[in-house]
BAKE-882908 format. One record per residue (C-alpha): residue in three letters; residue number from 0; x, y, z. Coordinates in nm, 2 decimals. Layout:
<rs>
r r ALA&k NUM&xx X&yy Y&zz Z
...
</rs>
This chain:
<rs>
r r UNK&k 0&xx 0.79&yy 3.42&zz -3.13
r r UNK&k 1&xx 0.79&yy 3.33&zz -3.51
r r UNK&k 2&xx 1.12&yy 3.23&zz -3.67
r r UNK&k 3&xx 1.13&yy 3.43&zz -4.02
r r UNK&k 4&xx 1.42&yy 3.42&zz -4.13
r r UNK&k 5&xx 1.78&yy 3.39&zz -4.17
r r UNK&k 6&xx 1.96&yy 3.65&zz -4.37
r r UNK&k 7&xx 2.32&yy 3.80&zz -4.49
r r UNK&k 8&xx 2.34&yy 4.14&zz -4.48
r r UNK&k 9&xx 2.55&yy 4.35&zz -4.73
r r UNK&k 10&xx 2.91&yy 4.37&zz -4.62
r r UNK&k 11&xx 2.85&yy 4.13&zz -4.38
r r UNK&k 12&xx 2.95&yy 3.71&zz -4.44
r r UNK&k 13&xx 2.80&yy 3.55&zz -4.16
r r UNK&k 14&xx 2.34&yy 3.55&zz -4.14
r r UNK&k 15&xx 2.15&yy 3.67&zz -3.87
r r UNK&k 16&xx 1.85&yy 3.51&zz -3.81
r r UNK&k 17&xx 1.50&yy 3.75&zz -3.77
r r UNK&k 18&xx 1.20&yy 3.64&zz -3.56
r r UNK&k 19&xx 0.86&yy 3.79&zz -3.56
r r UNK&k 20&xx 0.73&yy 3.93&zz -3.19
r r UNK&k 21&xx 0.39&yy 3.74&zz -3.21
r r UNK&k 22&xx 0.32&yy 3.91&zz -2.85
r r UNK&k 23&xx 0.39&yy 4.25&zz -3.00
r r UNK&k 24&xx 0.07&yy 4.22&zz -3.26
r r UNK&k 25&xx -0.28&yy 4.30&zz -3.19
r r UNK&k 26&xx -0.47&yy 3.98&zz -3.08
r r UNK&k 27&xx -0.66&yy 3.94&zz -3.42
r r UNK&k 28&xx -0.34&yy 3.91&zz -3.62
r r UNK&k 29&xx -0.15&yy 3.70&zz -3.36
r r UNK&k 30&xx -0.48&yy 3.43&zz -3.34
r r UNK&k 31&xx -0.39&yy 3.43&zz -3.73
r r UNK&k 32&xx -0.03&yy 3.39&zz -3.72
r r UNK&k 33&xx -0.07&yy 3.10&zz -3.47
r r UNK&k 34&xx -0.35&yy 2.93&zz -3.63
r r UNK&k 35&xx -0.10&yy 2.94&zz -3.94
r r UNK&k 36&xx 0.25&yy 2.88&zz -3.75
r r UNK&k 37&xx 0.27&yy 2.51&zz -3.87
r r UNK&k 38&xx 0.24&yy 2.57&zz -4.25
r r UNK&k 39&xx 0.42&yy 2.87&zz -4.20
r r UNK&k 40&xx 0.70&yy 2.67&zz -4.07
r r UNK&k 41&xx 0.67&yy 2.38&zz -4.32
r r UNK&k 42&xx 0.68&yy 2.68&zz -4.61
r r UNK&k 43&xx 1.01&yy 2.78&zz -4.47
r r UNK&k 44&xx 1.13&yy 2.40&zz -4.43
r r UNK&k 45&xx 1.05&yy 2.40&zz -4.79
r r UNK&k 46&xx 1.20&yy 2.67&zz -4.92
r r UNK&k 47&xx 1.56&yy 2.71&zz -4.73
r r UNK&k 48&xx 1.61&yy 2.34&zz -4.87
r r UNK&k 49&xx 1.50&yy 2.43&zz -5.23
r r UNK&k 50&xx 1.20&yy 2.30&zz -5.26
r r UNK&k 51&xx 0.98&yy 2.60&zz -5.43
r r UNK&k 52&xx 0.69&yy 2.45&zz -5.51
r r UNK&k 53&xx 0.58&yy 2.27&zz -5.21
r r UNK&k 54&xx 0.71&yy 2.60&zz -5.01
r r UNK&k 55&xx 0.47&yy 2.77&zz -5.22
r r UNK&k 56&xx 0.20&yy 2.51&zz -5.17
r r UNK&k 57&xx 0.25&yy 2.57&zz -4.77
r r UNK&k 58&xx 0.26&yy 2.95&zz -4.76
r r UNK&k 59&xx -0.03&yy 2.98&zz -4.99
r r UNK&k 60&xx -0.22&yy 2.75&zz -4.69
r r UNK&k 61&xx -0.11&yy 3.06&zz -4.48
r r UNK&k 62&xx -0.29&yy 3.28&zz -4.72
r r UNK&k 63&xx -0.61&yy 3.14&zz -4.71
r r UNK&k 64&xx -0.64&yy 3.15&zz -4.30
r r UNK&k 65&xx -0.43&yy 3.50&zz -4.31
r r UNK&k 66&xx -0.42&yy 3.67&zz -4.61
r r UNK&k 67&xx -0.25&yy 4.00&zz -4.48
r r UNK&k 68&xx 0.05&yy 3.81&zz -4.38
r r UNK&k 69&xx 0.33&yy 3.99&zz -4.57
r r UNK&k 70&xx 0.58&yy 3.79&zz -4.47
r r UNK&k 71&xx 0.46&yy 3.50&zz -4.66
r r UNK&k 72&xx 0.39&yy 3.75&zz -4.96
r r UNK&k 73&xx 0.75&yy 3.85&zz -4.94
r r UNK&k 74&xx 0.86&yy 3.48&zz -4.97
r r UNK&k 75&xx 0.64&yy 3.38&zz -5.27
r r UNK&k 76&xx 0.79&yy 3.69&zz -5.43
r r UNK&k 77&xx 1.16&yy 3.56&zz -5.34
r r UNK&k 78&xx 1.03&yy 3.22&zz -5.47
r r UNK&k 79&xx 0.91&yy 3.36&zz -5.81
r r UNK&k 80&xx 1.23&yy 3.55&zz -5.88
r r UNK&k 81&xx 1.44&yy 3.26&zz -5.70
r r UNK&k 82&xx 1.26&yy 3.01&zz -6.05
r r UNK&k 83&xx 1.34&yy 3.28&zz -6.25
r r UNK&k 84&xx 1.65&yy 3.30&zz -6.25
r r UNK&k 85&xx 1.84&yy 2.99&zz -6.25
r r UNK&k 86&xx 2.15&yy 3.10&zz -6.15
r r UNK&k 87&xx 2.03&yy 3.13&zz -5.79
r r UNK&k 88&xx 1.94&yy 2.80&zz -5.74
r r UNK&k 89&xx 2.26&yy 2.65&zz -5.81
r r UNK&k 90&xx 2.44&yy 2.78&zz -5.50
r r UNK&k 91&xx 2.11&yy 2.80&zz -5.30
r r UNK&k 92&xx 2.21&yy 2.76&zz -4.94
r r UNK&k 93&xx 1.87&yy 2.85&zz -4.75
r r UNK&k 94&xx 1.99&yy 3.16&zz -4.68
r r UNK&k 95&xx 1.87&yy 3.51&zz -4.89
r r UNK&k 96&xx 2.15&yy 3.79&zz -4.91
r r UNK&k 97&xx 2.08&yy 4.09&zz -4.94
r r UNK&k 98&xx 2.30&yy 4.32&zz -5.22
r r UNK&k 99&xx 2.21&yy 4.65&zz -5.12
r r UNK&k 100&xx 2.15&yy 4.81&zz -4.79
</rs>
């Protein structure tokens, strides 16, 4: 299992968290995903305490081993928009919510 995330929901005030089945991929993909588990997991270190640019450093390490990995492509998108708009990063708390359902 890969922790990926911890998330509020809309309507909701309390985050669930959301792991990744490794067991439920096909073996290719899974090798991947544990080759990459350790800068996955120092990308998400990174990024739930604020700090963008070594989170994008790690998942970017990801990339090169597993390229397809859209998870990580997800979070360098939340990072871009996260730089982008100031306003977010002065109540960052880790934790993405979600506006719409």
């Amino acid at each position: 299992i890969r922790f990926l995330d911890q998330v509020i929901v809309k309507g909701r005030t309390e985050a669930i968290k959301i792991y990744d089945v490794l067991d439920a991929e096909i073996e290719s993909i899974k090798i991947k995903k544990l080759k990459t588990l350790l800068y996955f997991e120092s990308g998400l270190k990174y990024y739930r305490q604020g700090n963008f640019n070594e989170a994008k450093n790690k998942f970017m390490e990801v990339l090169n081993v597993n390229p397809t990995d859209q998870v990580v492509h997800l979070y360098l998108e939340r990072i871009e928009d996260l730089l982008n708009q100031s306003e977010n990063l002065e109540n960052w708390s880790g934790i993405w919510t979600f506006d719409n359902k």
